[in-house]
C-alpha positions as CSV (number, residue, x, y, z in Angstrom):
1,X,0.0,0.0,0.0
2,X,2.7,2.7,0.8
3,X,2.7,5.5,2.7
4,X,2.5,3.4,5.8
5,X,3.1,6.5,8.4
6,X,-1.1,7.0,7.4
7,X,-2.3,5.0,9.8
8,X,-0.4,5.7,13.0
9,X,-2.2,3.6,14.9
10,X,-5.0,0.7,14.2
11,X,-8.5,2.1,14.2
12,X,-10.8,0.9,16.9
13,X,-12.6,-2.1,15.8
14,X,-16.3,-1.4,14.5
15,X,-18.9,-2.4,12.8
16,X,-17.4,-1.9,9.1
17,X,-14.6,-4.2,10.9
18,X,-16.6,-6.8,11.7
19,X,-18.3,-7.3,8.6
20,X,-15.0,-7.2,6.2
21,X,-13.8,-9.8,8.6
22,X,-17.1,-11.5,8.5
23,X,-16.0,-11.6,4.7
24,X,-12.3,-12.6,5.1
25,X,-13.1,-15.4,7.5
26,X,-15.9,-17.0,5.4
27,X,-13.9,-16.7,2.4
28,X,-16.2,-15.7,0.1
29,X,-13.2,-14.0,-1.8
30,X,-10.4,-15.5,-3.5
31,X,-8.8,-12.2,-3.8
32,X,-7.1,-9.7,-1.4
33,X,-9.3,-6.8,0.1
34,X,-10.0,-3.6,-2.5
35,X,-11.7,-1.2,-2.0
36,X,-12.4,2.6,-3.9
37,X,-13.5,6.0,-3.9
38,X,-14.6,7.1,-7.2
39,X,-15.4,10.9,-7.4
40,X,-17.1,12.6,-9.8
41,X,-14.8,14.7,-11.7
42,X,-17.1,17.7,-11.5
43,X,-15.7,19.5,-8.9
44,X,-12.8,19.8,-6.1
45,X,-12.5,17.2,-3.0
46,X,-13.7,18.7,0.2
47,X,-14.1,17.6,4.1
48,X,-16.4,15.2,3.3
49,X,-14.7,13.5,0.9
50,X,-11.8,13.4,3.2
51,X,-13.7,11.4,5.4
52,X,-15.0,8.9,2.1
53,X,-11.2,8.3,1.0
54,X,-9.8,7.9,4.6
55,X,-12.5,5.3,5.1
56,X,-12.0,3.4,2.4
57,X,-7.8,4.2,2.1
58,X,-7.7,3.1,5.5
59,X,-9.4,-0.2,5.7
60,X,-7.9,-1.4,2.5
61,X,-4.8,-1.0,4.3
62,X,-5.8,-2.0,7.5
63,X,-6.5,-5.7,5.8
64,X,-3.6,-5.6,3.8
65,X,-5.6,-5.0,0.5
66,X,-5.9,-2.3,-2.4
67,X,-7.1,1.5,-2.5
68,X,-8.4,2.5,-6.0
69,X,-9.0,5.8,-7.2
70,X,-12.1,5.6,-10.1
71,X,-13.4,8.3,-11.6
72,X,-17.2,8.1,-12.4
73,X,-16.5,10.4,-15.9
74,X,-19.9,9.3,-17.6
75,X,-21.6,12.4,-17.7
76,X,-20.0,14.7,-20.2
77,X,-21.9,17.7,-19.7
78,X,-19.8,18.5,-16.5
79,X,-16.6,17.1,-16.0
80,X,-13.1,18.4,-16.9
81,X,-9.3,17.4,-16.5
82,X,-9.1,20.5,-14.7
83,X,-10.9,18.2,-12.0
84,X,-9.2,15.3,-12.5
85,X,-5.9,16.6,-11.9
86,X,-7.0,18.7,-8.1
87,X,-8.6,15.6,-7.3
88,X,-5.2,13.4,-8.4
89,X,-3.3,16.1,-6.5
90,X,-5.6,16.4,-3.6
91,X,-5.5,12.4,-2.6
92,X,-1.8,12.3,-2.9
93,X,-1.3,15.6,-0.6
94,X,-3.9,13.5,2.0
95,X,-1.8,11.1,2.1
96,X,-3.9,8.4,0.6
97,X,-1.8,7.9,-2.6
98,X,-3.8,5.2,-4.5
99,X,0.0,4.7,-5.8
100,X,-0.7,3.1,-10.2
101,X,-4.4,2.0,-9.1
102,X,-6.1,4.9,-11.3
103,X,-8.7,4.0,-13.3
104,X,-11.8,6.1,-15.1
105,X,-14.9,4.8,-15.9
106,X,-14.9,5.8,-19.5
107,X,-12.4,3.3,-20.1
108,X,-15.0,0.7,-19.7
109,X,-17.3,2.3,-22.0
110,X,-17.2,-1.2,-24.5
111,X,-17.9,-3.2,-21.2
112,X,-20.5,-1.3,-19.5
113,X,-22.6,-1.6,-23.0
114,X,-22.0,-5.1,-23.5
115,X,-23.5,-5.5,-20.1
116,X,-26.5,-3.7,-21.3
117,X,-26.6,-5.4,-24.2
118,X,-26.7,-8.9,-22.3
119,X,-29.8,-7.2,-20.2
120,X,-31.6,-6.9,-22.9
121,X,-30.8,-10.7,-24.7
122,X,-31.8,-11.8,-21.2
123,X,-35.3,-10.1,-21.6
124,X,-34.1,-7.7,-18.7
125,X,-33.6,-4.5,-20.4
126,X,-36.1,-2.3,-22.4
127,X,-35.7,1.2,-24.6
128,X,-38.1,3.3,-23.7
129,X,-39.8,6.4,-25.6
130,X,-41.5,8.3,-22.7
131,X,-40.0,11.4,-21.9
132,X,-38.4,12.5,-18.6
133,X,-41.5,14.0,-17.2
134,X,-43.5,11.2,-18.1
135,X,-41.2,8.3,-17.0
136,X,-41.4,10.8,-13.6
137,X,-45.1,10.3,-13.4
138,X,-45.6,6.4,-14.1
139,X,-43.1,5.9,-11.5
140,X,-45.7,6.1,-8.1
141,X,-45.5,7.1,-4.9
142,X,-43.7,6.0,-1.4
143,X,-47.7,4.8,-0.8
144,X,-48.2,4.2,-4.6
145,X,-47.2,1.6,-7.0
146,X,-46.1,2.5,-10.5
147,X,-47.6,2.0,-13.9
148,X,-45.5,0.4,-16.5
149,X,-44.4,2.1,-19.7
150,X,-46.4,1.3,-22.5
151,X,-43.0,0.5,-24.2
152,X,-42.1,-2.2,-21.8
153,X,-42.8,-5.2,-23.8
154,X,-40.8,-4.2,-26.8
155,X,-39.3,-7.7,-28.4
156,X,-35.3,-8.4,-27.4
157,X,-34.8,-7.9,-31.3
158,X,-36.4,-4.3,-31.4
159,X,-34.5,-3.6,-28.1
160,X,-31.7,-4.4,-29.7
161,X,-32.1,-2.7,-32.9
162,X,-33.2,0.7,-31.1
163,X,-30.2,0.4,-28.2
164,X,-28.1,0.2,-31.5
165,X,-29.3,3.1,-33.1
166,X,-28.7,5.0,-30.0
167,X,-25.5,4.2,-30.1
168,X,-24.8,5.1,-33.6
169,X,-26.2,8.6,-32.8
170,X,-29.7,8.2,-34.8
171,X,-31.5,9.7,-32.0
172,X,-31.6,13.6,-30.5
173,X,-30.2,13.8,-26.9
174,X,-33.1,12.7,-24.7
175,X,-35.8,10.9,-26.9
176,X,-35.1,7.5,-25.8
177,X,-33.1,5.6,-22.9
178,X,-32.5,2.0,-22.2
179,X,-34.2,1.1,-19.1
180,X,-33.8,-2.1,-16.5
181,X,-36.9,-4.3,-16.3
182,X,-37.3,-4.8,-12.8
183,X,-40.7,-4.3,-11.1
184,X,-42.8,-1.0,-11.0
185,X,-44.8,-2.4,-7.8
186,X,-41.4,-2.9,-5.8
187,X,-41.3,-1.0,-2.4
188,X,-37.9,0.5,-3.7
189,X,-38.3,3.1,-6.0
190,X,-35.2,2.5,-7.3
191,X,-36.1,-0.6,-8.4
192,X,-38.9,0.5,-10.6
193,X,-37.5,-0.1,-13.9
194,X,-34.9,2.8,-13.7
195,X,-33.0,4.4,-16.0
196,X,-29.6,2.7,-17.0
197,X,-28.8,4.7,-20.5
198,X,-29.2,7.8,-22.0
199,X,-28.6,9.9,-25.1
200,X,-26.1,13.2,-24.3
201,X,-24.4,14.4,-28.1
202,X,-21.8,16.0,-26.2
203,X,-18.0,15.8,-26.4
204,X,-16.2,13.7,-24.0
205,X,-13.2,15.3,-21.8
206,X,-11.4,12.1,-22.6
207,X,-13.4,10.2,-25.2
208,X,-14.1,13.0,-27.5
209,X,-17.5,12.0,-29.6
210,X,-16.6,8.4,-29.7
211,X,-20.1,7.8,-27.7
212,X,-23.1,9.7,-27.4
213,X,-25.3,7.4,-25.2
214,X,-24.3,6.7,-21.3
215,X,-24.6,4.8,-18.7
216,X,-26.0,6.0,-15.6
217,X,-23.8,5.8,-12.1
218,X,-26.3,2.9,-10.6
219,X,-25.6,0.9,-14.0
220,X,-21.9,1.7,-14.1
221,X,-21.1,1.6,-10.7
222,X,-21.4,-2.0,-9.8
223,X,-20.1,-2.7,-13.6
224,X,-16.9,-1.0,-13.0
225,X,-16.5,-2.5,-9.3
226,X,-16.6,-5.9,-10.7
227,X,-14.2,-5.1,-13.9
228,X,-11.7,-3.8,-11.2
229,X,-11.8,-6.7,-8.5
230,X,-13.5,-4.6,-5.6
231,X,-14.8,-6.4,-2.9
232,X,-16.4,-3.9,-0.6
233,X,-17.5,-0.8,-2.4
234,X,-17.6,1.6,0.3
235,X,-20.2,4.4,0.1
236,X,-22.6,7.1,2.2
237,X,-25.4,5.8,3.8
238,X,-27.3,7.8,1.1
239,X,-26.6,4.7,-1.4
240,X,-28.5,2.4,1.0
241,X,-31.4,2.2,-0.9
242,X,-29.4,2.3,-4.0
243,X,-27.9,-1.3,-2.9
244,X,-30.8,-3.8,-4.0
245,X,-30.3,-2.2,-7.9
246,X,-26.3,-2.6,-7.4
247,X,-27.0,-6.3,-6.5
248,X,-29.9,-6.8,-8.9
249,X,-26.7,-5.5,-11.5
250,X,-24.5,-7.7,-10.4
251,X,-26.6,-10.9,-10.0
252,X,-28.1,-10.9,-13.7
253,X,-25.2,-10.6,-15.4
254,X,-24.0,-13.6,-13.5
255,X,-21.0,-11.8,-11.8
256,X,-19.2,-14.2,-9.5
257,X,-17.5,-13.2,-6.3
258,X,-19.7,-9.9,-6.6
259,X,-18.7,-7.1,-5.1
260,X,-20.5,-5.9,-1.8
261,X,-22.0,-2.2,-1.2
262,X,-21.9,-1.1,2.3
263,X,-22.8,2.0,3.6
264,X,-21.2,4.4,6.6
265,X,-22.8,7.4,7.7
266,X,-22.1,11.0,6.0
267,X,-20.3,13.8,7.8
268,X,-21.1,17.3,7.8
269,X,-19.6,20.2,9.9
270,X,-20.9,23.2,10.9
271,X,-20.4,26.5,9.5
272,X,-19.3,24.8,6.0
273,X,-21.1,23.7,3.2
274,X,-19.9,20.4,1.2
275,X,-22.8,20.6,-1.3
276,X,-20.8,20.7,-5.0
277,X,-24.0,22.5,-6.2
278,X,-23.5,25.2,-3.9
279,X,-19.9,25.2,-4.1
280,X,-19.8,25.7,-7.6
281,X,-22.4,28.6,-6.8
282,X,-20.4,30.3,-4.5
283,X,-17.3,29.9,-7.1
284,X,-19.4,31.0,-10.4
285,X,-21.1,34.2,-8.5
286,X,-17.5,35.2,-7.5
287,X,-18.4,35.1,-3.8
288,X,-14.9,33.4,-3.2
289,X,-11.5,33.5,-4.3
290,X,-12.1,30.2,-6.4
291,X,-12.4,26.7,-5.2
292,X,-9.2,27.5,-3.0
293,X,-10.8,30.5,-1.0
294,X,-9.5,29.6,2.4
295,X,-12.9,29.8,4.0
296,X,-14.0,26.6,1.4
297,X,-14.2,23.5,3.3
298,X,-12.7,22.1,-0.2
299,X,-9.2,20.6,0.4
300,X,-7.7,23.3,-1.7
301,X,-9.3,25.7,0.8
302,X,-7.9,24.1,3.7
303,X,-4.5,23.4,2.5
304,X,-4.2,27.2,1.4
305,X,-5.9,28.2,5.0
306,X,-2.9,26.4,6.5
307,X,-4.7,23.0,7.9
308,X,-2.3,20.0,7.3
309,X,-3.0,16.6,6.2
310,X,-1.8,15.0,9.4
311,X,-4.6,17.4,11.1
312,X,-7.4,16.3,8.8
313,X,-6.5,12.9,9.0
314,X,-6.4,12.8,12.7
315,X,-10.4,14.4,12.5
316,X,-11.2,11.5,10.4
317,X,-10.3,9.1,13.1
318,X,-11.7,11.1,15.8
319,X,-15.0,11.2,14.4
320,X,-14.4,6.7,13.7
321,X,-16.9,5.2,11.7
322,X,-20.6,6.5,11.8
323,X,-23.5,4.8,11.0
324,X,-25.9,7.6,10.5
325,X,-25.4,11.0,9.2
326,X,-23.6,13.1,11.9
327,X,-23.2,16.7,12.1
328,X,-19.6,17.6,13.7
329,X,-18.5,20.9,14.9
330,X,-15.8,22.8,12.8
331,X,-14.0,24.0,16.2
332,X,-13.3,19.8,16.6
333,X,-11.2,20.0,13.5
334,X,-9.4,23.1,14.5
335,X,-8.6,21.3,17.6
336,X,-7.0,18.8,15.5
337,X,-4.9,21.4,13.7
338,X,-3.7,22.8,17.2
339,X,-2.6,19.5,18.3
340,X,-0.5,18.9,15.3
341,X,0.9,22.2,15.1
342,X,1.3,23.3,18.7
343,X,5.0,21.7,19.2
344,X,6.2,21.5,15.6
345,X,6.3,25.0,14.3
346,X,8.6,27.9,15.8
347,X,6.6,30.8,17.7
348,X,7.5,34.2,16.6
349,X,6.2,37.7,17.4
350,X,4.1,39.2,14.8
351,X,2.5,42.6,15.3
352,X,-1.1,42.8,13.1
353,X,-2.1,46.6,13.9
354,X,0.9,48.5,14.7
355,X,1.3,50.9,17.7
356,X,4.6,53.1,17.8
357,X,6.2,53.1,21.0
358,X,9.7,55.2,21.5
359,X,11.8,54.1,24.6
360,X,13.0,57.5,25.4
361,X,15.8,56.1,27.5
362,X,17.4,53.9,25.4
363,X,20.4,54.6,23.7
364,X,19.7,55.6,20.1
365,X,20.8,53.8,17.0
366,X,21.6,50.7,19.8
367,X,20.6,47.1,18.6
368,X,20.4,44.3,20.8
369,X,20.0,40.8,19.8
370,X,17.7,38.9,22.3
371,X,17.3,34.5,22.6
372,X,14.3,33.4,22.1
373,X,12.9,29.5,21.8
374,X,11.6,29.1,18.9
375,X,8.9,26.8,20.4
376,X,8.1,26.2,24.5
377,X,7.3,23.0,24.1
378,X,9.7,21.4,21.5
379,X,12.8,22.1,22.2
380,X,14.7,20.4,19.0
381,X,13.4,23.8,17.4
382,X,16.1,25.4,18.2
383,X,16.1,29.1,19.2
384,X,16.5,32.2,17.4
385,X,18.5,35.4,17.9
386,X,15.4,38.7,17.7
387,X,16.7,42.7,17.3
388,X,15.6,44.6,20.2
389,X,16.0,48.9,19.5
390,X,15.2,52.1,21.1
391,X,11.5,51.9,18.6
392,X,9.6,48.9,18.8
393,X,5.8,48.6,17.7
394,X,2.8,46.3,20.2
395,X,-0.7,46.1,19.2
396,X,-2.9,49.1,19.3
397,X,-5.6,46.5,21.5
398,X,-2.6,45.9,24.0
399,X,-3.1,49.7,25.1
400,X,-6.0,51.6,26.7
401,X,-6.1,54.8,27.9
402,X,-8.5,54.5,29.8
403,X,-8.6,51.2,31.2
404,X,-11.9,48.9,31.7
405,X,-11.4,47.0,35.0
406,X,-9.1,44.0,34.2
407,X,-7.0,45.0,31.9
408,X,-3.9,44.1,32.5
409,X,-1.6,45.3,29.4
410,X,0.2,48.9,28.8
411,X,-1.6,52.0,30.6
412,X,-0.7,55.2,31.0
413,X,1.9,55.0,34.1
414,X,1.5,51.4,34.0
415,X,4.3,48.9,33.5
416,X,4.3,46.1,31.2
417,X,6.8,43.2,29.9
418,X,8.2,43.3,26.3
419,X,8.5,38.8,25.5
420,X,12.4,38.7,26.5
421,X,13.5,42.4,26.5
422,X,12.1,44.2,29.3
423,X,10.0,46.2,31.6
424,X,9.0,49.9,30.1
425,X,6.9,52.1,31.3
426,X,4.3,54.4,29.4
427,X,4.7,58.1,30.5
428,X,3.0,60.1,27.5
429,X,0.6,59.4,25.4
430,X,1.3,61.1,22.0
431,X,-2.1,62.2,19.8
432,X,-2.9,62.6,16.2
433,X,-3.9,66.3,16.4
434,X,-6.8,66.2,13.8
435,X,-8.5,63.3,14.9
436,X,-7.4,62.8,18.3
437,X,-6.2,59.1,17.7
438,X,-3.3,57.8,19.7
439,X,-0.2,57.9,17.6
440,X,2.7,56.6,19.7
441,X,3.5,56.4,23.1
442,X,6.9,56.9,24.7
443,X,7.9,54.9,27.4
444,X,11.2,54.1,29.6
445,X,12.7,51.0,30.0
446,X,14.3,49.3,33.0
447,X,17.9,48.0,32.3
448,X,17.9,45.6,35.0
449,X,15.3,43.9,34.3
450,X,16.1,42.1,30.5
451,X,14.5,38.6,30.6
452,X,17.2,36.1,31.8
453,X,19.4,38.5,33.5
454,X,19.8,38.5,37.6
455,X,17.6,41.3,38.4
456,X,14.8,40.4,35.8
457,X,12.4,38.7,38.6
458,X,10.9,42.2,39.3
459,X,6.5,41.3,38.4
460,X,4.3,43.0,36.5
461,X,0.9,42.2,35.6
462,X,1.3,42.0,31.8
463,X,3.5,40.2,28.9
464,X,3.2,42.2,25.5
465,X,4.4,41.0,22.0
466,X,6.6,43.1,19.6
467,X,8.8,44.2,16.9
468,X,11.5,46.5,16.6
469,X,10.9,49.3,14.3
470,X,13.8,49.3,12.3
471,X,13.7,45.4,11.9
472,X,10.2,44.5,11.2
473,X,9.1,42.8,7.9
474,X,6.3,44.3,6.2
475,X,3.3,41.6,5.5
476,X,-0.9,41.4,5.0
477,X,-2.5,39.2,7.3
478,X,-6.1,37.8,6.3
479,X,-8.2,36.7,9.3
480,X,-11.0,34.7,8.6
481,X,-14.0,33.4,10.6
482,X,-17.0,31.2,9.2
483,X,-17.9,31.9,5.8
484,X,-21.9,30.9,6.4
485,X,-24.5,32.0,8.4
486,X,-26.0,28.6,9.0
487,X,-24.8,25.4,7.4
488,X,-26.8,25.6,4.0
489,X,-27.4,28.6,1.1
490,X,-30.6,29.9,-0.4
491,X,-33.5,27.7,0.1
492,X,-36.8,29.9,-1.1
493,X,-37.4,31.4,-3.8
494,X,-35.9,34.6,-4.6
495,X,-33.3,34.3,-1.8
496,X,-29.7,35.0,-2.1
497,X,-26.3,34.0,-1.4
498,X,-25.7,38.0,0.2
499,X,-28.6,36.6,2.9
500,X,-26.6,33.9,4.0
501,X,-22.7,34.5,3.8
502,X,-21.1,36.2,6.8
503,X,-20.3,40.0,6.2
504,X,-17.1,39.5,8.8
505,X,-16.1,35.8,6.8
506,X,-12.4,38.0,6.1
507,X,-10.5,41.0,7.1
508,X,-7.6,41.6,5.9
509,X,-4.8,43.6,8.1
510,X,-2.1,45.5,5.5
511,X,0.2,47.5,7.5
512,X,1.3,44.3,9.5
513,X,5.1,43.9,11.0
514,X,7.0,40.6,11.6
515,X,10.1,39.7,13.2
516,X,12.7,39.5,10.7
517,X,12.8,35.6,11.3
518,X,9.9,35.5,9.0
519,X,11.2,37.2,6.0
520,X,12.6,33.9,4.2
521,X,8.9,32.4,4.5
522,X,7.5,30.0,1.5
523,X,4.5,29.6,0.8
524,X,2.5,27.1,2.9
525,X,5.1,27.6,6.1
526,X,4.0,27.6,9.3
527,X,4.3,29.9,12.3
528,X,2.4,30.3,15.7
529,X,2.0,34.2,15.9
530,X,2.7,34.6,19.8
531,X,-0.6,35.4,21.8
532,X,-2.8,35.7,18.2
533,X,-2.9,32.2,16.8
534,X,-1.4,30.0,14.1
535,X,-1.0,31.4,10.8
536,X,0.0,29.6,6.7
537,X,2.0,32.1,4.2
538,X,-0.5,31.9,1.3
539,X,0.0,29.8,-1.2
540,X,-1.3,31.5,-3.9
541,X,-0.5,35.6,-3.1
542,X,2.2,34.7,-0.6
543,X,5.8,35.7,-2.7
544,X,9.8,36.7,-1.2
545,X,8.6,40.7,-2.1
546,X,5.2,40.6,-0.5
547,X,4.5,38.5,2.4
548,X,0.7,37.2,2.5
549,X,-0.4,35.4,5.8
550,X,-3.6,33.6,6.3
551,X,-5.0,33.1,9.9
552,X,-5.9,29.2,10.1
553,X,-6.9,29.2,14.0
554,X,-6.7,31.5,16.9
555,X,-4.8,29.8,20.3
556,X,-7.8,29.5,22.0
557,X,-9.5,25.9,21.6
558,X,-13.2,26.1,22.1
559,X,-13.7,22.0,21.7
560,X,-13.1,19.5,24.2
561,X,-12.7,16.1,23.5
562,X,-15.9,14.0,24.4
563,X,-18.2,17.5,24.8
């Protein structure tokens, strides 16, 4: 399988477990375990489908068997390479590399309509002439049976002679489709002599105009699972009434050692949609940056908000294997991304709204180069030398004039800590003289009190990021908080995206300063921004001249495991 460093640890047994053992110890297979996820090339990978490719990555490797990655590319009115490649791309940056197991549906174009073609020999397979709306209406009710189309008893040799026209392209798009004889009484709706074929006259990303009838995913789905060896096709717990049409498939065209559908429950977070339909809405209205906008739930998203695969991954097995569809809160995956980051990138001061303060006291043009760990809890990190100077710059929020009761940062005559320099004091308050804003404040410094030193246990109440003035790297800083309002986008009539997408989703901070330990950033590095949270240098905007931060989380951890 590769990439063995995926599954850290064995996932707690469940019920998934017990049946694939179930299936192993009965030895119903003369083959090894494979399973597969086989995405729709119509759009990019998100959370979800992180939890869809874990699942089925992971127990094929658990049972020292096969992943496949299968594209479902039989619809050409929506998919694109464009697709194919972020998914390709996506997987292997997971860490779920299905390694030379990629396969696409439309290779097994030939197959899938011999199959039909046997259907129909077998008396089991019909073209029909009613339209969409029409087959719609003779198909019943949860509390009704349906009626059967008046072209259901067509002979095998007209079947056959209209299935071939179809193919040959002697039909518009629409006016006829191949349909499994099954039973329009049957409980299932599914099973009411659906669709399995239709006429599209549209060019093929990969097949060009070689075919202009296709198979439908319920037809090709258990086709393709049997052509590839699967043994447990692995799907959402939508597909559970789905599974008596993917046996029925399977069991008249006489397919031995038949693969097995079984079902685990979908995931959805909160805050995020995973709908492609409304991602692609949000995308095509221009309400995002693309399918990469780091407030997307899309793995592009993520990765360019800063989350790491190890972080997702670890989600996945939190959440374990589900049997229903569960709704989980974002904050557990940013928990996630905390633990994984929190001892294995360096700390460094950042300031993200810049407030001048002058030490009037210290000698001018001086430059002092403080220690600093480059992470509290990992000490392989290393440390880093910082520039300390008479100008330095603290956030405008870590200073009040007029201090609300508890605040214990910079006052006016109050004493405060700069993170391993020292103690300074605020004795003026300088003011914009138009608007009244503060502008800079100037402040004295102790010398006996630099952090480390033998006089520097003198307390104060308060412990203040910085960054010299002289030193600081220029950089933006996007902060970003949940892109929705609820969890899904316009539902009446006549309502819009504006209604539902959060006004405060992004703010962006320009006039940022770093600590010059910053400056040789690449995109998609990783930093904890002391006391404001853990930040990703963009991957698209970030560059050597222009330094583009994204916020992935703040420090502060609002999920608790088993709450």
């Amino acid at each position: 399988m590769g990439n063995d460093n995926v599954m850290e640890t064995a996932a707690a047994e469940n019920y998934m477990d017990k049946l694939i053992k179930e299936d192993i110890e009965s030895g119903i297979y003369g083959r090894e375990i494979c399973t597969r996820f086989p995405p729709e090339p119509n759009g990019y990978l998100h959370i979800g489908s992180a939890f869809a490719i874990h699942t089925n990555y992971g127990l094929a490797h658990k049972y020292g068997g096969t992943f496949h990655l299968r594209f479902d590319d039989t619809n050409p009115l929506k998919e694109d390479m464009e697709y194919v490649k972020a998914i390709i791309q996506d997987i292997e940056w997971l860490g779920c590399s299905p390694g030379e197991h990629i396969y696409y549906g439309s290779d097994y174009s030939e197959q899938i309509y011999n199959s039909a073609l046997n259907l129909i020999r077998k008396g089991k397979a019909y073209v029909c002439d009613l339209s969409p709306e029409e087959v719609t209406a003779h198909r019943g009710t949860l509390t009704e049976p349906g009626k059967n189309s008046p072209y259901r008893e067509r002979s095998v040799e007209e079947n056959l002679r209209l299935f071939s026209g179809m193919r040959e392209g002697a039909y518009p798009t629409g006016s006829r489709v191949l349909r499994a004889k099954i039973d329009m009484a049957s409980p299932n709706i599914n099973l009411r002599d659906p669709v399995i074929y239709r006429i599209i006259h549209a060019e093929h990303y990969r097949t060009g105009n070689a075919w202009c009838i296709y198979p439908m995913y319920d037809f090709a789905h258990p086709i393709q699972d049997a052509i590839e060896g699967i043994t447990h096709s692995l799907c959402s717990l939508e597909f559970k009434d789905h599974r008596p049409l993917y046996e029925w498939v399977l069991e008249e065209l006489g397919i031995e050692e038949a693969p097995r559908q079984r079902e685990f429950g979908r995931v959805n977070l909160t805050g995020v949609v995973t709908s492609k339909r409304y991602l692609r809405a949000l995308v095509a209205g221009n309400y995002v940056d693309g399918w990469d906008d780091p407030r997307l739930p899309t793995l592009r998203g993520l990765r360019r908000r800063g989350f790491t695969p190890e972080s997702i991954r670890s989600f996945v097995r939190e959440i374990g294997m589900v049997r229903n569809q569960t709704m989980v809160d974002f904050s557990m995956l940013e928990h996630c991304l905390r633990q994984d980051l929190k001892a294995s990138v360096p700390s460094i001061m950042a300031v993200l709204d810049p407030l001048k303060v002058v030490i009037t006291n210290y000698e001018a043009g001086k430059t002092e180069w403080l220690t600093l760990a480059n992470n509290s809890e990992n000490a392989e990190l290393g440390v880093r030398e910082v520039p300390f100077s008479g100008t330095v710059y603290i956030e405008r929020d870590d200073f009040m004039e007029e201090p609300v009761p508890g605040f214990r940062r910079l006052v006016p005559g109050g004493e405060v800590r700069l993170k391993g320099a020292y103690i300074i004091k605020c004795n003026e308050v300088i003011k914009d003289a138009g608007t009244g804003a503060v502008r800079e404040l100037h402040c004295t410094y102790d010398p006996l009190t630099k952090s480390g030193g033998a006089n520097s246990g003198r307390k104060v109440k308060g412990t203040l990021h910085w960054v010299s003035a002289s030193h600081g790297i220029p950089a933006e800083v996007y902060l970003y908080e949940k892109l929705l309002e609820d969890n899904d986008g316009p539902k009446a009539e006549g309502e819009t995206w504006e209604e539902y997408i959060n006004p405060d989703s992004m703010r962006l901070m320009r006039s940022c300063l770093l600590e010059p330990f910053a400056a040789g950033a690449k995109p998609e590095d990783k930093f904890q921004f002391m006391r404001q949270g853990y930040f990703c240098a963009d991957n698209k905007l970030s560059r050597e001249d222009r330094l583009v931060f994204n916020r992935i989380v703040p420090l502060k951890d609002t999920w608790k495991n088993g709450k």
